[in-house]
BAFI-3210 file (N, C-alpha, C; in Angstrom, 3 decimals, decimal comma, padded with zeros to 6 digits):
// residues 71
n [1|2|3|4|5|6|7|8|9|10|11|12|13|14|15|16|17|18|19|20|21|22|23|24|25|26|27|28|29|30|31|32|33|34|35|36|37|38|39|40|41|42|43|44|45|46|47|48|49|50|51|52|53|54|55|56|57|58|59|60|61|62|63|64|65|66|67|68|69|70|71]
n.u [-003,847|-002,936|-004,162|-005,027|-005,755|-007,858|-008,721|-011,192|-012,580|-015,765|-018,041|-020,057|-018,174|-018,263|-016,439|-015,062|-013,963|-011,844|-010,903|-008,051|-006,851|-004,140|-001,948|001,276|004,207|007,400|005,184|005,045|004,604|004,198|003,670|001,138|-000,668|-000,629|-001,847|-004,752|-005,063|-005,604|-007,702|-009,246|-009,436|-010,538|-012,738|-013,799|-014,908|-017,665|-019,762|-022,410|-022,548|-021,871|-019,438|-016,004|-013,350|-011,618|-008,703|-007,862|-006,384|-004,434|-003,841|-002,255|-003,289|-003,042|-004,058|-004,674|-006,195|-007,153|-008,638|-011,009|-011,085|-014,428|-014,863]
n.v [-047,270|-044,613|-042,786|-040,695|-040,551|-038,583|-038,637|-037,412|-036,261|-035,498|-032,985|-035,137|-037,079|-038,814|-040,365|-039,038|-038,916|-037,699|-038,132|-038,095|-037,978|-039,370|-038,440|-035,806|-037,440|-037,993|-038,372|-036,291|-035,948|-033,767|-031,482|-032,405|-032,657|-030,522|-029,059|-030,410|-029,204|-026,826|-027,272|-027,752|-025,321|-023,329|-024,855|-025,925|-028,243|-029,822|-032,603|-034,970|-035,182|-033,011|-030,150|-030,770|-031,528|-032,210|-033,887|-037,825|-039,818|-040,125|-041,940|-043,340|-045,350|-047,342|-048,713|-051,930|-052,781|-055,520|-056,186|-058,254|-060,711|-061,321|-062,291]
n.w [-018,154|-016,499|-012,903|-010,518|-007,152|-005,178|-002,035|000,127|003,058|003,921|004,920|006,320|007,390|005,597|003,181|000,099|-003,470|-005,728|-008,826|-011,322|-014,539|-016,053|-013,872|-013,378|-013,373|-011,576|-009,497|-007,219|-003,416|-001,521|-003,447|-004,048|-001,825|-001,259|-002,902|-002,422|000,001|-001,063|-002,063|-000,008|001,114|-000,704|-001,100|-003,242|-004,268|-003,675|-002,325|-002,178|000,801|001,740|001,903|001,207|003,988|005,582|004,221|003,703|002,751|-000,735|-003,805|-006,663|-009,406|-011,302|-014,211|-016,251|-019,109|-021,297|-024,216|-025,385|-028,064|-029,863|-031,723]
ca.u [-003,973|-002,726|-005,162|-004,420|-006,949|-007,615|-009,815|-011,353|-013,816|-016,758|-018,773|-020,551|-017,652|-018,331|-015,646|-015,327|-013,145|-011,176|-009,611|-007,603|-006,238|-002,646|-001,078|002,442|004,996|006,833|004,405|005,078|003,696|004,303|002,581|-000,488|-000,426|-000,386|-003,067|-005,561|-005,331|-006,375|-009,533|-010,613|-009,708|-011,496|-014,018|-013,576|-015,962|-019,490|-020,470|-023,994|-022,682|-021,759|-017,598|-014,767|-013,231|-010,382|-007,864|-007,719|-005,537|-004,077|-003,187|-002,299|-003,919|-002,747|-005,334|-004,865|-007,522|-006,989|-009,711|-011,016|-011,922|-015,223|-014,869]
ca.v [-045,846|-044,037|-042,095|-040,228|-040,520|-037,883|-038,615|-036,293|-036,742|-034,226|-032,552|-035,782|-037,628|-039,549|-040,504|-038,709|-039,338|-036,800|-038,612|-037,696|-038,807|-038,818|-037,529|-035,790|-038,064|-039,087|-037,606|-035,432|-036,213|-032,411|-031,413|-033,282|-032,409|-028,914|-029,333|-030,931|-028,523|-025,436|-027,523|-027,757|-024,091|-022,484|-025,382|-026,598|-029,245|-030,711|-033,806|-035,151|-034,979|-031,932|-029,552|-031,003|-030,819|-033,168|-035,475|-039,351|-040,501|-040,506|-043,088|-043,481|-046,159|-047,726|-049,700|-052,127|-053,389|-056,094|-056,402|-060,188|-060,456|-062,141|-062,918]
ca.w [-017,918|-014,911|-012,618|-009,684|-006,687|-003,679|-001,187|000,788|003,980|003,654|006,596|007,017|007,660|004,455|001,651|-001,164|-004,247|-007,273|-009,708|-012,827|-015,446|-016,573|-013,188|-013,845|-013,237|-010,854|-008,415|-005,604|-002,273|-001,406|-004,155|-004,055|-000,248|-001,347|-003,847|-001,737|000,825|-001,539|-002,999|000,787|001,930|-001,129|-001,263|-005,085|-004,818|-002,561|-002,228|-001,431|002,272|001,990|001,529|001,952|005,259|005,564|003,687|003,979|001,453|-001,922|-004,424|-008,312|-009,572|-013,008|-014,421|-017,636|-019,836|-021,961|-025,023|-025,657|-029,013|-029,520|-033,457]
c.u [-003,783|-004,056|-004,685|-005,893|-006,577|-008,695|-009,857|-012,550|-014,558|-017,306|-019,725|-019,927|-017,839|-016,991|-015,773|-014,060|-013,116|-010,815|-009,747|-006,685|-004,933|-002,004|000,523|003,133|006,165|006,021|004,821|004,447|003,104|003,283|000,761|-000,824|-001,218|-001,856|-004,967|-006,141|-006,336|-007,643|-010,324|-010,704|-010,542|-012,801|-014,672|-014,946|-016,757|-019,015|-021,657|-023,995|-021,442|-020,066|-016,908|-013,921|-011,926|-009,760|-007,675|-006,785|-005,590|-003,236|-002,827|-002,328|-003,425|-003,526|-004,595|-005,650|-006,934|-008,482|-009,709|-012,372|-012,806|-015,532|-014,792]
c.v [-045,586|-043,039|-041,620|-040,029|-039,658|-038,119|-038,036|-036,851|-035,494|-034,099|-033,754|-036,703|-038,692|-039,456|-040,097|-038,550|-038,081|-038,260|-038,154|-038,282|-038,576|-038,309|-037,298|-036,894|-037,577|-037,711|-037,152|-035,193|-034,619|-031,624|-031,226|-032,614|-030,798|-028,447|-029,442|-029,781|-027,074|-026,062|-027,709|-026,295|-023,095|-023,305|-025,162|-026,933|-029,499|-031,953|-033,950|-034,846|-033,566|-031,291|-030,547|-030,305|-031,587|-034,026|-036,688|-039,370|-039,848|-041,308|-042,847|-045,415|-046,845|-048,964|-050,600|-052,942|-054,239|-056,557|-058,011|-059,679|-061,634|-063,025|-064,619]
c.w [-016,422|-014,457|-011,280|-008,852|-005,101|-003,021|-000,019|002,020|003,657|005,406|007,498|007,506|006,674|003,848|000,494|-002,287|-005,752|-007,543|-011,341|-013,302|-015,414|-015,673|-013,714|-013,076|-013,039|-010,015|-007,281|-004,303|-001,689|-001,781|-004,095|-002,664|-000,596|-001,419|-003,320|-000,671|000,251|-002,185|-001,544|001,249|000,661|-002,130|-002,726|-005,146|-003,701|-002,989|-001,721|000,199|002,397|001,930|002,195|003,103|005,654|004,529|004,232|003,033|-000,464|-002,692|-005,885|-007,858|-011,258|-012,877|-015,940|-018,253|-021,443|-022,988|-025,228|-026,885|-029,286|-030,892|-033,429]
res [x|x|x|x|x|x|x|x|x|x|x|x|x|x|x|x|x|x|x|x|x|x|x|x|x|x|x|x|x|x|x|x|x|x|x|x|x|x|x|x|x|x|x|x|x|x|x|x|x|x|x|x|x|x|x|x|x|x|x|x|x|x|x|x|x|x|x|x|x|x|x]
***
């Protein structure tokens, strides 16, 4: 499963992490760029240390999980 990760610094200068599922494909740096910017100027989301206030990074992340059967 793909996942799409934004990380954000908050007011305490802490790390703080979106992620979602299924980003569209292929991804748009632009975009995302874009994106990011309007969840800090009308302050989407908190964190324990408090609004987002800057961008650090973003990644997609594809994960895969292989089941081990125990039968």
């Amino acid at each position: 499963m793909k996942r799409i990760e934004l990380k954000f610094r908050n007011e305490e200068g802490r790390l703080s992490t979106v992620s979602l599922d299924d980003p569209k494909e292929p991804v748009d740096p632009i975009a995302v760029k874009q994106a990011m910017q309007v969840i800090i100027d009308q302050d989407v989301f908190t964190s324990s240390g408090g609004s987002y206030v800057s961008m650090d990074s973003a990644q997609v992340v594809d994960r895969t999980v292989e089941e081990i059967s125990l039968d």
